[in-house]
SETOR-91345 format. One record per residue (C-alpha): residue number from 0; residue in one letter; y, x, z. Coordinates in Angstrom, 2 decimals, decimal comma. Example, Ala and Ser with C-alpha at 12.3 -4.5 7.8 and 13.67 -1.06 7.14 Angstrom:
 seq type      c2      c1      c3
   0    a   -4,50   12,30    7,80
   1    s   -1,06   13,67    7,14
REM end
This chain:
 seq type      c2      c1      c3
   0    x   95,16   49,74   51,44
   1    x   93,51   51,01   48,43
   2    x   89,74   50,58   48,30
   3    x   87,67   53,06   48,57
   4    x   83,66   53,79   48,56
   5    x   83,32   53,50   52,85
   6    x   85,86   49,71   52,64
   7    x   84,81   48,38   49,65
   8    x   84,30   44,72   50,00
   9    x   84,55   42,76   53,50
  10    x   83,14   44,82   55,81
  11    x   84,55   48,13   56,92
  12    x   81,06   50,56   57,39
  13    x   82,92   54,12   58,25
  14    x   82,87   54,71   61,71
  15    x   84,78   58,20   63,70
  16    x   83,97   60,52   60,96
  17    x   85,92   62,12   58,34
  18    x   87,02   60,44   55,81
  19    x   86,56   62,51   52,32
  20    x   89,41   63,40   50,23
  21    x   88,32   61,97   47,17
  22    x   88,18   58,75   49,63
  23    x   91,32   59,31   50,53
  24    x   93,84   57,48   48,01
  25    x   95,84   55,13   49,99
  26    x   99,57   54,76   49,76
  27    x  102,23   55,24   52,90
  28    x  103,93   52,07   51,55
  29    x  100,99   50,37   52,56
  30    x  101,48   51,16   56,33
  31    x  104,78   48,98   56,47
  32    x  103,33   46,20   56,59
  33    x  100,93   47,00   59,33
  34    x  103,75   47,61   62,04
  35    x  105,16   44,76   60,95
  36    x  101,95   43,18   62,06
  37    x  101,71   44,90   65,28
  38    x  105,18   43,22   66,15
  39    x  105,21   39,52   65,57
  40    x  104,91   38,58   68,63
  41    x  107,09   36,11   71,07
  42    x  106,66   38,05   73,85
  43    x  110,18   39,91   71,82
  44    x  111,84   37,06   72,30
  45    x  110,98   36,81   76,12
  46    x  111,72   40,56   76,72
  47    x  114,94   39,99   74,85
  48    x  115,72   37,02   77,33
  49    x  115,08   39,58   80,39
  50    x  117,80   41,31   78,68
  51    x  119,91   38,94   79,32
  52    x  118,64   36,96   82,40
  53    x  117,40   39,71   84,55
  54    x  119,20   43,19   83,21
  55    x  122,55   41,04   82,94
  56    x  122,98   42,57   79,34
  57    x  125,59   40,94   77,37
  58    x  124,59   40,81   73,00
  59    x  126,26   43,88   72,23
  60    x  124,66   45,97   74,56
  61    x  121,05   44,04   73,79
  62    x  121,78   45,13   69,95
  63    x  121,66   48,80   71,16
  64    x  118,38   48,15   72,87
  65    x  117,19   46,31   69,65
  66    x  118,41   49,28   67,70
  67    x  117,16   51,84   69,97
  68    x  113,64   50,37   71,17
  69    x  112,12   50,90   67,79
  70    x  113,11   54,23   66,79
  71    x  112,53   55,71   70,02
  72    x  108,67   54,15   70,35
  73    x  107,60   54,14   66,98
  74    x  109,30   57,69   65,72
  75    x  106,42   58,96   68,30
  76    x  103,93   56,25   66,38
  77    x  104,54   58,04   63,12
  78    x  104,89   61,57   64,22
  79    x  101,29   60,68   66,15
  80    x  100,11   59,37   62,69
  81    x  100,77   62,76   60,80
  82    x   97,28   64,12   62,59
  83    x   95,46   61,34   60,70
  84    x   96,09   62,67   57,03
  85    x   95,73   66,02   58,68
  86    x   92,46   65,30   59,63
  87    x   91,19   62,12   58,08
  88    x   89,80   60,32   61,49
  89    x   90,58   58,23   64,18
  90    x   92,87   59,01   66,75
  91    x   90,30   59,36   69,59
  92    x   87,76   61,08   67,77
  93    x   91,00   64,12   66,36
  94    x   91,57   63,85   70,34
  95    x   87,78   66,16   70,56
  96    x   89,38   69,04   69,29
  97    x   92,65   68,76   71,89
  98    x   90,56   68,27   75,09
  99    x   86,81   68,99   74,11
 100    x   84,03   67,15   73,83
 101    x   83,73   66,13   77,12
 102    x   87,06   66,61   78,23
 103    x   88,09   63,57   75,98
 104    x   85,88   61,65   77,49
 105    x   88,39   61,45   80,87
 106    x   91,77   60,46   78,68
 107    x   89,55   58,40   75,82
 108    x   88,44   55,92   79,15
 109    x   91,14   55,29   80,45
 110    x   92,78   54,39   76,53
 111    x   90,15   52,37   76,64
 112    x   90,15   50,46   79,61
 113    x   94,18   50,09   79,20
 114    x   93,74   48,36   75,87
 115    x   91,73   45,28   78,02
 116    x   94,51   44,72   80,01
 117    x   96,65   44,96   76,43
 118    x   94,18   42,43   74,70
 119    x   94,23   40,06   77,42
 120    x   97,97   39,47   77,57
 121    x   97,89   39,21   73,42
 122    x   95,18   36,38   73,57
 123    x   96,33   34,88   76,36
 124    x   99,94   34,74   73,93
 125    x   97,54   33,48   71,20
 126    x   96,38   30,71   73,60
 127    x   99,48   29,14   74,60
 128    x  101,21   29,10   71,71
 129    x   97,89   26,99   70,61
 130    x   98,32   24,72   73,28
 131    x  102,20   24,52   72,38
 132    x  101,08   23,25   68,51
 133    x   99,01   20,56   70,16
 134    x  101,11   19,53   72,62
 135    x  104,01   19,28   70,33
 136    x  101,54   17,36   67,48
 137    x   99,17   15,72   69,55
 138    x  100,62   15,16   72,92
 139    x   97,93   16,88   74,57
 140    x   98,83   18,52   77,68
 141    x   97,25   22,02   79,14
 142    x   94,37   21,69   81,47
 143    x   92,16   24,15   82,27
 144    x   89,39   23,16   80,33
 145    x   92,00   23,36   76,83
 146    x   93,10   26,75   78,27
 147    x   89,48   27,96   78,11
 148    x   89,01   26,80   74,78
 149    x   92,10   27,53   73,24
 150    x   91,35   30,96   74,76
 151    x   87,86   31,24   73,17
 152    x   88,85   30,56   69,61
 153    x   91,45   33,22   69,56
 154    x   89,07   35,53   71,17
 155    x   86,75   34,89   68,01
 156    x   88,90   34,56   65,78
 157    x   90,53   37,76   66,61
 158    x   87,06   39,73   66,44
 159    x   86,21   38,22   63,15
 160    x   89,70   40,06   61,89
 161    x   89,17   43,27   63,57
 162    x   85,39   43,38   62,80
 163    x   85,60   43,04   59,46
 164    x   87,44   46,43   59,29
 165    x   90,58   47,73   58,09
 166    x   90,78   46,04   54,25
 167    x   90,86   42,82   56,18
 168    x   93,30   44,01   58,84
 169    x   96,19   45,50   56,05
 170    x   95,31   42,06   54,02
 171    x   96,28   39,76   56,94
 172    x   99,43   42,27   58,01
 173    x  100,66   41,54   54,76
 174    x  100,64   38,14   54,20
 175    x  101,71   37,71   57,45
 176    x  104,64   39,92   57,05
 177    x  105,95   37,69   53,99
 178    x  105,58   34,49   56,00
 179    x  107,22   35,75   59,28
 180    x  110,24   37,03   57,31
 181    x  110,88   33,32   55,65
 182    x  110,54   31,61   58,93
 183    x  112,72   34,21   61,41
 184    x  115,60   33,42   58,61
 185    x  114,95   29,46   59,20
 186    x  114,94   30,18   62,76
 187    x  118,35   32,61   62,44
 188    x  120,30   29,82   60,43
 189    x  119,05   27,17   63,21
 190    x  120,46   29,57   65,98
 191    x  123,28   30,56   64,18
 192    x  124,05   26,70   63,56
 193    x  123,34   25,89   67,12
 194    x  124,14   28,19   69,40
 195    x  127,62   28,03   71,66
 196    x  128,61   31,35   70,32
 197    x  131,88   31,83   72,68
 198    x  129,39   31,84   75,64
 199    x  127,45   33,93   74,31
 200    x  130,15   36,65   73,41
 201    x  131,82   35,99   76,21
 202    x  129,39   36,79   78,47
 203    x  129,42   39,94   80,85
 204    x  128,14   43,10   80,06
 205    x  125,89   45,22   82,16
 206    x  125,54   48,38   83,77
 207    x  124,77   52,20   81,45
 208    x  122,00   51,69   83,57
 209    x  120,52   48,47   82,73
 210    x  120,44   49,68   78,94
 211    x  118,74   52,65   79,56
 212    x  116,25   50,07   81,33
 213    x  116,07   47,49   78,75
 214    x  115,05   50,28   76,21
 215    x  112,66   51,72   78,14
 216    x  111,06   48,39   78,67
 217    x  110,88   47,44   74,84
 218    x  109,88   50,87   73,79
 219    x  107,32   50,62   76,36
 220    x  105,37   48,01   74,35
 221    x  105,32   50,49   71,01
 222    x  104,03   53,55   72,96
 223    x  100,65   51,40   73,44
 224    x  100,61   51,72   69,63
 225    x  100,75   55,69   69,39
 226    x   97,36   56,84   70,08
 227    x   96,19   54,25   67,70
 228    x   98,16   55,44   64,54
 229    x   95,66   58,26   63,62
 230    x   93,16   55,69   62,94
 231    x   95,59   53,66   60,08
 232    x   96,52   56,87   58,61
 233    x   93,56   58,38   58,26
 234    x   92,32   57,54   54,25
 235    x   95,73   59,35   53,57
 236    x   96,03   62,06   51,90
 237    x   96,47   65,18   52,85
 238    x   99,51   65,57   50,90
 239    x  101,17   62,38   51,70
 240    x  105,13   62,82   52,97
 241    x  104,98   63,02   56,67
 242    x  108,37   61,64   56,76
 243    x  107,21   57,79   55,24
 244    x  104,69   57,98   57,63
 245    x  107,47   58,20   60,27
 246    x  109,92   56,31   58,52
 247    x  107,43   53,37   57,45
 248    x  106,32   53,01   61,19
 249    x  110,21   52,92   62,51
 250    x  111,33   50,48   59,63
 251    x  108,35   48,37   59,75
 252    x  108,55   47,91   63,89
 253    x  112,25   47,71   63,42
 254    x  112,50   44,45   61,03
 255    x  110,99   42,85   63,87
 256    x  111,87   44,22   66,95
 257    x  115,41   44,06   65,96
 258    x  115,97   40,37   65,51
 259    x  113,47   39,07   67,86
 260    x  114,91   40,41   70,86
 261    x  118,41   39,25   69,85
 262    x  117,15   35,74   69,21
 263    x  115,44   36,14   72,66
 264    x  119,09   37,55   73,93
 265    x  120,71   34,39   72,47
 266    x  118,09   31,34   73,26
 267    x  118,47   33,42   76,95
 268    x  121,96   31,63   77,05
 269    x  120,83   28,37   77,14
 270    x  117,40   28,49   78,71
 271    x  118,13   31,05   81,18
 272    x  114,96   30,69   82,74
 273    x  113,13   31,77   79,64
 274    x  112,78   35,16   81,13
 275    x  110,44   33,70   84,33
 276    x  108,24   31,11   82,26
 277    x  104,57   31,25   83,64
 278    x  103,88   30,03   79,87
 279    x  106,31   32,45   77,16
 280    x  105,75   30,23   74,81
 281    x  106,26   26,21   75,45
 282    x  110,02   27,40   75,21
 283    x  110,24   26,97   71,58
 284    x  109,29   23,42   71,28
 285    x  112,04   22,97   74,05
 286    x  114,91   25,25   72,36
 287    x  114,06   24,40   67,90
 288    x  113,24   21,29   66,69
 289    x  109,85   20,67   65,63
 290    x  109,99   20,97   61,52
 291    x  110,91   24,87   62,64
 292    x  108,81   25,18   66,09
 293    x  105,62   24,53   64,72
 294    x  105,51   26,48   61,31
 295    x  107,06   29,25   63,41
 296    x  104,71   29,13   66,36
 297    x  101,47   29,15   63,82
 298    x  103,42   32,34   62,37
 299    x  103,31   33,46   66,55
 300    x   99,77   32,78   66,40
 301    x   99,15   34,71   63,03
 302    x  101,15   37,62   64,74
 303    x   99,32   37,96   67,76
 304    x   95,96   37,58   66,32
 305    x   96,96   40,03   64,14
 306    x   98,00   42,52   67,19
 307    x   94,95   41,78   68,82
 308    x   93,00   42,85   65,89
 309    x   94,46   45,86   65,41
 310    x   94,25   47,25   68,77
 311    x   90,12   46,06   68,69
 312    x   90,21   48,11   65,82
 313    x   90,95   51,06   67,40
 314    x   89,41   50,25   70,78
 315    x   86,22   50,24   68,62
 316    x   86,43   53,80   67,98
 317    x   87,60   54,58   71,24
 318    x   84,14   52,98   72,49
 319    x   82,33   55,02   70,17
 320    x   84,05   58,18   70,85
 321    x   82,88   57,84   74,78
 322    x   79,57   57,72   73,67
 323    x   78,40   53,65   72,47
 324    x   75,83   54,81   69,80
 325    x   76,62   51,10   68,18
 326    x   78,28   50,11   64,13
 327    x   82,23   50,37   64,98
 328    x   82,19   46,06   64,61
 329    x   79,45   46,08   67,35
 330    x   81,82   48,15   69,63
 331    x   84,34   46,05   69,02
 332    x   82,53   43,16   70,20
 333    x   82,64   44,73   74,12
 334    x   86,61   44,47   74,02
 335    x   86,76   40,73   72,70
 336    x   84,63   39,83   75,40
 337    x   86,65   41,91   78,22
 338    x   89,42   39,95   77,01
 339    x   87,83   36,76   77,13
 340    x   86,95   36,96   80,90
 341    x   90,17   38,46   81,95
 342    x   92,36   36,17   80,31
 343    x   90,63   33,40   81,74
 344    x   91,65   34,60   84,87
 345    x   95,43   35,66   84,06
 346    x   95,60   31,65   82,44
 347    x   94,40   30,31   85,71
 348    x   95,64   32,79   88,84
 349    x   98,93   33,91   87,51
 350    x  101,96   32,50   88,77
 351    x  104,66   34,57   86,52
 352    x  103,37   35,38   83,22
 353    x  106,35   37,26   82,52
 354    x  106,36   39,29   85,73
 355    x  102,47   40,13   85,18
 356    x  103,55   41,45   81,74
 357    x  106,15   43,96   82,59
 358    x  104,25   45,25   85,17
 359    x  101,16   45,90   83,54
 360    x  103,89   47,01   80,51
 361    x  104,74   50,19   82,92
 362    x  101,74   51,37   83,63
 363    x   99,89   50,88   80,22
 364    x  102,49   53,25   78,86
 365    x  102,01   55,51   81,53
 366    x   98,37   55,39   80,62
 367    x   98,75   56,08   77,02
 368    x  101,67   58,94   77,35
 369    x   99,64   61,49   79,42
 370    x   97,60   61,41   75,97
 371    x  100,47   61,52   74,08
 372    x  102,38   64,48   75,74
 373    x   99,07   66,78   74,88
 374    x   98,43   65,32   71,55
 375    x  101,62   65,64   70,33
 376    x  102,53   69,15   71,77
 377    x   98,93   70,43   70,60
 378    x  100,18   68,85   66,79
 379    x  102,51   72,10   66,81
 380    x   99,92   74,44   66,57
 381    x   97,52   72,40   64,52
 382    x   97,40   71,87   61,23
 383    x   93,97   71,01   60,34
 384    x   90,77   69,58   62,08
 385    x   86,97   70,60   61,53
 386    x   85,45   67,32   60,96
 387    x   81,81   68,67   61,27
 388    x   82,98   70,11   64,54
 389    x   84,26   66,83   65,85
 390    x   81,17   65,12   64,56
 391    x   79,06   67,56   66,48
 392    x   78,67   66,51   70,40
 393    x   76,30   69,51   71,53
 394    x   77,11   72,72   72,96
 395    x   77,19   74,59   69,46
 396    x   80,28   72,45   68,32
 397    x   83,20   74,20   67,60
 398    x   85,39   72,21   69,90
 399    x   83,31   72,55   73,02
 400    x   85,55   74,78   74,87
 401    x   84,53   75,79   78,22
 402    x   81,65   73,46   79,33
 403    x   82,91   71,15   77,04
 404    x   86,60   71,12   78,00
 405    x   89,43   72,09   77,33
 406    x   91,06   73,20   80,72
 407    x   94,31   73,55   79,34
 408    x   94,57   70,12   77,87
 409    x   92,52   68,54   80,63
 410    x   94,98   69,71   83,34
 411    x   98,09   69,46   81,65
 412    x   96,70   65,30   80,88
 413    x   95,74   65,08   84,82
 414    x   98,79   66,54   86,25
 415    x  101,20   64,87   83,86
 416    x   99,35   61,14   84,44
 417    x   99,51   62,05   88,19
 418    x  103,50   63,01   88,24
 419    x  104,14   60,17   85,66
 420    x  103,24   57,21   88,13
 421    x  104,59   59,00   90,78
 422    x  108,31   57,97   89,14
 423    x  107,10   54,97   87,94
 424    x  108,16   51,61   89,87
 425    x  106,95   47,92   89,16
 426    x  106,03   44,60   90,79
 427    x  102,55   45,74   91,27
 428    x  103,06   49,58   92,63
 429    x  106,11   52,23   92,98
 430    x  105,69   55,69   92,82
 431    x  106,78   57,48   95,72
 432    x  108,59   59,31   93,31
 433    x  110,22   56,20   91,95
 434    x  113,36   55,98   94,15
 435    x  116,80   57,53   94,10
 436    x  116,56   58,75   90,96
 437    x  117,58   58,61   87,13
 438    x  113,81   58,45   85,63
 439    x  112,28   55,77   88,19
 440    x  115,66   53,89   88,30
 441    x  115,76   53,68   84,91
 442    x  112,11   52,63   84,37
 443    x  111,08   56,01   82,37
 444    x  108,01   56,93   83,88
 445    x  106,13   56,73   80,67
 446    x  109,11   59,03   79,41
 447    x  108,33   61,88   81,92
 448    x  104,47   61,69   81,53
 449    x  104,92   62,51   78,00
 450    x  107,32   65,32   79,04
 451    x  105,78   66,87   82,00
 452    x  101,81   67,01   80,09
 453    x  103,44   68,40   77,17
 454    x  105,39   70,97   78,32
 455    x  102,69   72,17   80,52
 456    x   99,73   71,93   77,66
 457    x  102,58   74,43   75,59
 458    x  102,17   76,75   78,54
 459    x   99,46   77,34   79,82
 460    x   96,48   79,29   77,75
 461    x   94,26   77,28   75,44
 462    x   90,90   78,48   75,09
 463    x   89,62   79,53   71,67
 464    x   88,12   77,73   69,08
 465    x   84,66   78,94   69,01
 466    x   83,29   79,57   65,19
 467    x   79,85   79,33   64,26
 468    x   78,52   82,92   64,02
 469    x   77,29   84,50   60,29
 470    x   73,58   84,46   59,89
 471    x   72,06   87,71   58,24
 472    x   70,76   86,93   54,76
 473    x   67,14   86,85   54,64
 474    x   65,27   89,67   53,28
 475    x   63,55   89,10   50,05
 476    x   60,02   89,67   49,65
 477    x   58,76   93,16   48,42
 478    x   57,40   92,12   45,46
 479    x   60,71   90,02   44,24
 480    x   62,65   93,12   44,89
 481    x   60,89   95,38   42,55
 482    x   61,82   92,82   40,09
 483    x   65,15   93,09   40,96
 484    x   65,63   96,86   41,38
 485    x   63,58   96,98   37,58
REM end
């Protein structure tokens, strides 16, 4: 990311506003390597195993969910990131002039309180593939009290990252990019060395069905990622190709996605029950040997602290956008500690990690699509935003709408969140929606959200944006106009 006046140096000071053009100089090469970040993590290979294990998916058919995953979550990613070099500022705070000032306070929330539950699972990944290290180096085996602390330093570690700002983020994604790609390859060889290969393409296929599934599952994980995009494409400029900004997200989610899930397809084979681990990590000591395991697991490590970063990034503009009159790394600090007290409980309650995960999976999409339909669909007929009437919170600002909503955007949101769960089916709830038929049985509730709260924000009326009336020039004094008139 190219430095500008607001991230100069270590610490990130710019908050929601708009970002300045003449700020405004970085590259859309430079966003590859942040969805590479926001992908290294093992959870890929687990969901790759459930491919296999629990969708009955033979490798073939998990390539096309590898192949599919990707493009379908993270083409909306970078389609979502075109508002942020339209309007130079986070994704939550562009999200004022869709729903109004207080109307964005209803969908910005409930972002919000999604990305806990999103943060938890990450550091609670962080944690055990700590644990792993020192049980594989050390011999020391995971007890509550190591949980906690293994637990903490992520937590700390990860706020350190995220609070420095976004020079320190797009630093870290890149290195971490470079060291991920040499170790996958050591794992690949391993795999490819290792592996009984006629079992594995041998092995039954599964139903139309099941793939629809499986990539609704995987894609799942990238829609959390949408409303954030805004907020890494936002120094921009305005004339930057909206198609790199697509195709960066897609290829940079894609290097991953691709051949972590078909790793996770493949180790599936021999440790089927890879797929129901209360831990989704300890596998890897079990599966590589340990001159790969451990390099590769503090590359895990790297990755998820890096995902956990980025999405405290964003949650720290979310907070201020609701109203936390706090410095964007002060925000920030609310989320690390969320996720320190819930994933102390998810480390010590939880019987099925895995399980937990794809549950929670459905219905943080859900949560993040009935944004996404009414973003998106309000993207067609907006082409710029009026960053002084974002910044501006009171009833004269430009985006205030109807008693500060929107009721077009607010509805269509409401009713498409509302319809969305209804066909959405998990461990922890079913719609009643969800049965005996295509989108519930097929696990695309998220899919319909987006649907349903766009299509209805395209029809009904939008109220209009409200301009700031001219003021009458003042009339000069008598004497000055003599002067003028002489």
């Amino acid at each position: 990311m190219s430095k500008t006046v607001e991230t100069e140096g270590a610490l990130e000071t710019r908050g929601i506003e708009q970002v300045p053009d003449h700020e405004r100089t970085a590259k859309t090469r430079e966003l590859f390597p942040t969805w590479v970040g926001a992908n290294i993590s093992v959870l890929l290979l687990t969901m790759g195993a459930s491919l296999v294990v629990a969708y009955h998916l033979d490798i073939w058919q998990a390539l096309v969910v590898a192949v599919a995953a990707p493009v379908v979550s993270y083409g909306l990613v970078g389609l979502i990131g075109i508002a942020g070099k339209r309007g130079g500022a986070p994704g939550m705070a562009l999200s004022r002039a869709v729903f109004g000032q207080r109307g964005n306070l209803l969908p910005g929330s409930l972002i919000w309180v999604a990305r806990w539950g999103w943060e938890t699972i990450n550091a609670v990944t962080g944690a055990y593939a700590m644990l792993t290290i020192l049980d594989i180096l050390f011999g020391l085996k995971a007890n509550s009290v190591l949980d906690m602390v293994m637990l903490l330093a992520f937590v700390v570690a990860t706020f350190a990252i995220s609070g420095l700002g976004i020079n320190a983020v797009q630093k870290c994604n890149k290195y971490a990019t470079y060291l991920f790609g040499v170790f996958s390859v050591l794992v690949l060889v391993y795999l490819v060395a290792n592996t009984d290969w006629s079992k594995v393409v041998h092995q039954g296929g599964g139903s139309t069905a099941a793939v629809i599934t499986g990539v609704g599952m995987i894609a799942a994980g990238g829609v959390s990622w949408i409303p954030s995009a805004p907020d890494f494409t936002r120094y921009l400029p305005r004339t930057a190709s909206s198609k790199a900004i697509v195709g960066t997200a897609v290829g940079g989610a894609g290097v991953v996605v691709l051949p972590m899930v078909l790793m996770g397809a493949v180790m599936a084979v021999s440790t089927p029950d890879l797929a129901k681990a209360t831990d989704p990590v300890s596998f890897l000591g079990e599966i590589l040997p340990t001159w790969i395991a451990v390099p590769y697991l503090f590359i895990a490590l790297i990755g998820m602290l890096l995902i956990n970063s980025m999405s405290m990034y964003s949650a720290g503009f979310t907070a201020q956008t609701l109203g936390f009159k706090v410095p964007r790394h002060w925000a920030v600090s609310v989320n690390a500690v969320i996720s320190l007290a819930f994933g102390g409980v998810l480390m010590l309650v939880a019987t099925s990690f895995m399980g937990s995960f794809i549950a929670f999976l459905s219905l943080l999409a859900v949560a993040f699509s009935a944004w996404v339909g009414v973003f998106g669909a309000d993207m067609l007929r907006r082409s710029e935003y009026d960053g002084a009437a974002m910044a501006d919170t009171s009833r004269a600002s430009a985006y205030w709408y109807k008693g500060g909503f929107s009721p077009a955007a607010v509805a269509s949101w409401a009713i498409g969140l509302v319809s969305g769960l209804m066909f959405t089916t998990s461990d922890w709830f079913t719609g009643p929606l969800a049965k005996n038929n295509v989108v519930g049985g097929y696990g695309l509730g998220w899919v319909a959200t987006i649907v349903i709260s766009g299509a209805l924000y395209l029809a009904l009326p939008k109220p209009a944006v409200r301009r700031p009336e001219p003021t009458e020039p003042t009339p000069a004094p008598a004497g000055e106009r003599a002067r003028v008139n002489a």
